[in-house]
C-alpha positions as CSV (number, residue, x, y, z in Angstrom):
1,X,-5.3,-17.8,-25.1
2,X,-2.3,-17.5,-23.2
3,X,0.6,-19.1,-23.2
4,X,2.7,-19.0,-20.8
5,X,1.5,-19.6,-16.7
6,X,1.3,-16.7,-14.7
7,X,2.6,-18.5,-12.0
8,X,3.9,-22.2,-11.3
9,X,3.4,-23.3,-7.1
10,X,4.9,-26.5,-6.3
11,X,5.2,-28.9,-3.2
12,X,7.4,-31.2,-3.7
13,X,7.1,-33.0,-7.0
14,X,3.7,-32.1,-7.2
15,X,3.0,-28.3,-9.2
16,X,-0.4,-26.4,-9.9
17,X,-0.2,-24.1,-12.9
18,X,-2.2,-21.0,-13.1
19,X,-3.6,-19.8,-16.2
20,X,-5.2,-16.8,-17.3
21,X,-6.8,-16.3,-20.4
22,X,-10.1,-13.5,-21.2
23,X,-13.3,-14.5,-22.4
24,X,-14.6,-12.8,-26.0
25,X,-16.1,-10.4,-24.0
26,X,-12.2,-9.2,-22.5
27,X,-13.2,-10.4,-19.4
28,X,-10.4,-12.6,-17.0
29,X,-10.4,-16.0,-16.7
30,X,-8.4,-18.6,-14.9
31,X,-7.8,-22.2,-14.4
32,X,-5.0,-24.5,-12.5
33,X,-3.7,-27.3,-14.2
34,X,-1.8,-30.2,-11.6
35,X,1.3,-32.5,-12.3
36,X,3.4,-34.4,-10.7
37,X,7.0,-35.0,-11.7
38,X,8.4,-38.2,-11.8
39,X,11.9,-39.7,-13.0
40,X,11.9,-42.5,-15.3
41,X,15.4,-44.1,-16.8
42,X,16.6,-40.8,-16.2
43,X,14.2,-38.5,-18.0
44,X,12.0,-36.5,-16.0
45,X,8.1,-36.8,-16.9
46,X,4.7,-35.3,-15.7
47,X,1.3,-37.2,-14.7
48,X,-1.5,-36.1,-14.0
49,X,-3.3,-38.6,-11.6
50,X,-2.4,-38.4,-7.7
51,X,-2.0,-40.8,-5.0
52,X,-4.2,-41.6,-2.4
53,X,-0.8,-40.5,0.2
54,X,-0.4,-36.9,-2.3
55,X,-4.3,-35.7,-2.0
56,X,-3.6,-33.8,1.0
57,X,-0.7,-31.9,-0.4
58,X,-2.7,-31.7,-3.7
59,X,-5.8,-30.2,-1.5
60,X,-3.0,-27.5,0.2
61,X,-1.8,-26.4,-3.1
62,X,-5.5,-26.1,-4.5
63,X,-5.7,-23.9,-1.8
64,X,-2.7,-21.5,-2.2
65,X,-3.5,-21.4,-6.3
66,X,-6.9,-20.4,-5.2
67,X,-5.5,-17.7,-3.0
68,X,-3.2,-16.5,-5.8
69,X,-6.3,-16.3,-8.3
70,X,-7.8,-14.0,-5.9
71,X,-4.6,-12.0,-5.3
72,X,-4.6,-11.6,-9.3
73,X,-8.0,-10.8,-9.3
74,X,-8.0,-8.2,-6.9
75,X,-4.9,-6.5,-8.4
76,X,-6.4,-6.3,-11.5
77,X,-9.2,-4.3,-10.3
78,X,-6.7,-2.3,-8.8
79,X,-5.0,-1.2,-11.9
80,X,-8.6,-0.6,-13.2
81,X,-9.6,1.4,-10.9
82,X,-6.3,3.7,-11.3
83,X,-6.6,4.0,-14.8
């Protein structure tokens, strides 16, 4: 399992994190966690639940992670196919 993100795209406070990871068989596999930062006495903190006013920008950034998933995808059967 990985562990470190691949990549990190945020709007505003709000951040989807892509993962990839392989199965037991070597294949890829992804998944997007989503925060959203918030400051408390000074300390910034994460949650994971969304306003009712953030679901659009949380349905734009679904998009774009699931755009970058299939960027990642795609470039990785690149490099398989070169090698």
């Amino acid at each position: 399992m990985s562990n470190q993100p691949i990549t990190k795209l945020k709007d505003g406070l709000i951040s989807a994190t892509i993962w990839k990871n392989q199965t037991e068989n070597g294949k890829d596999h992804y998944s997007v966690t989503f925060s959203r930062s918030y400051l408390k006495n000074d300390e910034w903190r994460e949650a994971f639940s969304f306003s009712g006013s953030e679901l659009l920008r949380l349905a734009r950034l679904s998009q774009a992670a699931y755009d970058e998933i299939e960027r990642q995808k795609q470039q990785s059967a690149s490099l398989a196919d070169a090698a």
